[in-house]
C-alpha positions in Angstrom: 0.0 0.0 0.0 1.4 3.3 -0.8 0.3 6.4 -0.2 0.4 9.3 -2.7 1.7 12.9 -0.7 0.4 15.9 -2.5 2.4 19.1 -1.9 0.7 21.5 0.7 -2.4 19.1 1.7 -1.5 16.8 5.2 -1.9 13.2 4.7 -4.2 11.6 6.7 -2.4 9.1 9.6 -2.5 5.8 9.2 -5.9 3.7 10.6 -4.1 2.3 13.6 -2.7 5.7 14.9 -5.8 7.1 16.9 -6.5 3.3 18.1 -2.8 3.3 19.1 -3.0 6.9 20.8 -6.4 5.8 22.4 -5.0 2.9 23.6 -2.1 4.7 25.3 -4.6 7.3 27.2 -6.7 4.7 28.2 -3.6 3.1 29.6 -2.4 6.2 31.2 -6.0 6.7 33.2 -6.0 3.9 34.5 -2.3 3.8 35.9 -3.7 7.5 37.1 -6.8 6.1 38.6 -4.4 2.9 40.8 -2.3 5.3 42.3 -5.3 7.3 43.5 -6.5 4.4 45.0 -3.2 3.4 46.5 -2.7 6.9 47.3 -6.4 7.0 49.4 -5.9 3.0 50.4 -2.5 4.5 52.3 -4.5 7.1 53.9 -7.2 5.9 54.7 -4.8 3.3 56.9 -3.1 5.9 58.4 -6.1 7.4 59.8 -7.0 4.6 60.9 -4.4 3.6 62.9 -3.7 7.2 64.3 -7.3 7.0 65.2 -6.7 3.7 67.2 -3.1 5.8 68.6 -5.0 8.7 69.6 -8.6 6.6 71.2 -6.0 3.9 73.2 -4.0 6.7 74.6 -7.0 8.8 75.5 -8.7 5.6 77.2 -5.4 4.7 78.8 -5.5 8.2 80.9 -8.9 7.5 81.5 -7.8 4.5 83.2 -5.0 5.8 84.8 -7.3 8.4 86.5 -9.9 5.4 87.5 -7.0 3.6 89.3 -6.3 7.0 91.1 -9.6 7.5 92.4 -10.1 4.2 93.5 -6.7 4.7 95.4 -7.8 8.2 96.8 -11.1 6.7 97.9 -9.3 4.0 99.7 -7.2 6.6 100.9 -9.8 8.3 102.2 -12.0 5.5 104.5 -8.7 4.5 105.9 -8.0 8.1 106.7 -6.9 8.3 110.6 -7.3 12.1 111.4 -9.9 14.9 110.1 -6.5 16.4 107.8 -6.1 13.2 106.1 -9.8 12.3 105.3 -9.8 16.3 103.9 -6.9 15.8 101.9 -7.9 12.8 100.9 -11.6 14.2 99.6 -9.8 17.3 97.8 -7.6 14.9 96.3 -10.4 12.7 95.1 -12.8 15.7 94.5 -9.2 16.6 91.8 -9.2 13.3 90.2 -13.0 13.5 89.5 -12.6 16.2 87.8 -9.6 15.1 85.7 -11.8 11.9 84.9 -14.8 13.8 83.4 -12.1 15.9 81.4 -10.2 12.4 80.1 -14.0 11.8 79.4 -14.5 14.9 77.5 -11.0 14.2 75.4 -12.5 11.2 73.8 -15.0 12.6 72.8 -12.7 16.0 71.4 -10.6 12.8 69.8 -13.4 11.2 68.1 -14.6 14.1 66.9 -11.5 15.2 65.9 -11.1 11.6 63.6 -14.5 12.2 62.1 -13.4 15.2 61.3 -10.7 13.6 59.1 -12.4 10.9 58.1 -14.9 13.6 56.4 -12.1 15.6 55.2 -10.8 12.2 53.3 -14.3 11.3 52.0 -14.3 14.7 50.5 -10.8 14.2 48.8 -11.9 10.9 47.5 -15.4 12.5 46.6 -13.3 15.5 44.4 -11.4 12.9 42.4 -14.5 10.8 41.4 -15.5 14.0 39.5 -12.4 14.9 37.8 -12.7 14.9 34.3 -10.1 14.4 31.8 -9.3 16.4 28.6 -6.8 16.0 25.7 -5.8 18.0 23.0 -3.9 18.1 19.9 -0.9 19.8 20.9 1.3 19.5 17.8 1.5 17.7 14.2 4.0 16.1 13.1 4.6 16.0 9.5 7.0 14.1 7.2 7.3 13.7 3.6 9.0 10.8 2.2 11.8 11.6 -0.7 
C-alpha cells in the first residue's frame, strides 16, 4: 500500500494511529486512577491507625485516672485524722474532675477523627468527579523523498 503525498495538503495518519494513541490514554487513566486508590488506600490506613493511637492513649489516661480515684477513695476510708480524710476528699474531688475531662477528650478525639475521616471522603469525593481532557498539541509532518 502506498500512499500518494500531494504538496501542501496533510496526509491523513495511518488507521491504527488514533486506536494506538487511544489505547495509550486509556492506559495512562487507569495507571492515574491505581495510584489514586493506593494513594487514598495508604491514607485511609493511616487514619486509621492514628485513630486507634490517639482513642487507646486517651482511654489509657482514662484508666489511669480510675485507678487514682479508687486509690484516693481508699485513701480516704482509711483516713486516721480529720486532715487526712480532707486531703484525701480534695484529692479525690481533683481526680474526679480530671476523669470527666479524660471523658471529654474522647470525645474531642473522636470528633476530631471524624473530622478527618470527612475531610478524606471529600478528597476521595473531588477525584470521582475529575474529568479528563486532551488535545492536539502539535503535528508532526514528514514527507517521504
Amino acid at each position: 500500500m502506498t500512499a500518494e503525498v500531494v504538496p501542501g495538503s496533510a496526509p491523513e495518519p495511518p488507521q491504527e494511529l488514533p486506536a494506538l494513541a487511544k489505547r495509550q490514554l486509556d492506559a495512562t487513566l487507569s495507571r492515574v486512577l491505581e495510584e489514586n486508590h493506593s494513594y487514598f488506600q495508604r491514607e485511609r490506613d493511616k487514619l486509621e491507625a492514628w485513630a486507634d493511637d490517639q482513642v487507646a492513649s486517651s482511654e489509657a489516661q482514662l484508666e489511669d485516672t480510675r485507678a487514682k480515684i479508687k486509690d484516693a477513695k481508699r485513701r480516704s476510708r482509711t483516713a486516721e485524722t480529720l486532715e487526712e480524710q480532707k486531703a484525701a476528699q480534695e484529692a479525690l474531688k481533683t481526680l474526679e474532675r480530671q476523669q470527666r475531662r479524660d471523658r471529654q477528650a474522647i470525645f474531642d478525639v473522636q470528633d476530631e477523627i471524624e473530622e478527618k475521616r470527612d475531610a478524606l471522603i471529600d478528597a476521595l469525593e473531588r477525584q470521582m468527579h475529575r474529568k479528563s481532557q486532551t488535545h492536539r498539541l502539535f503535528r508532526i509532518r514528514w514527507e517521504l523523498a
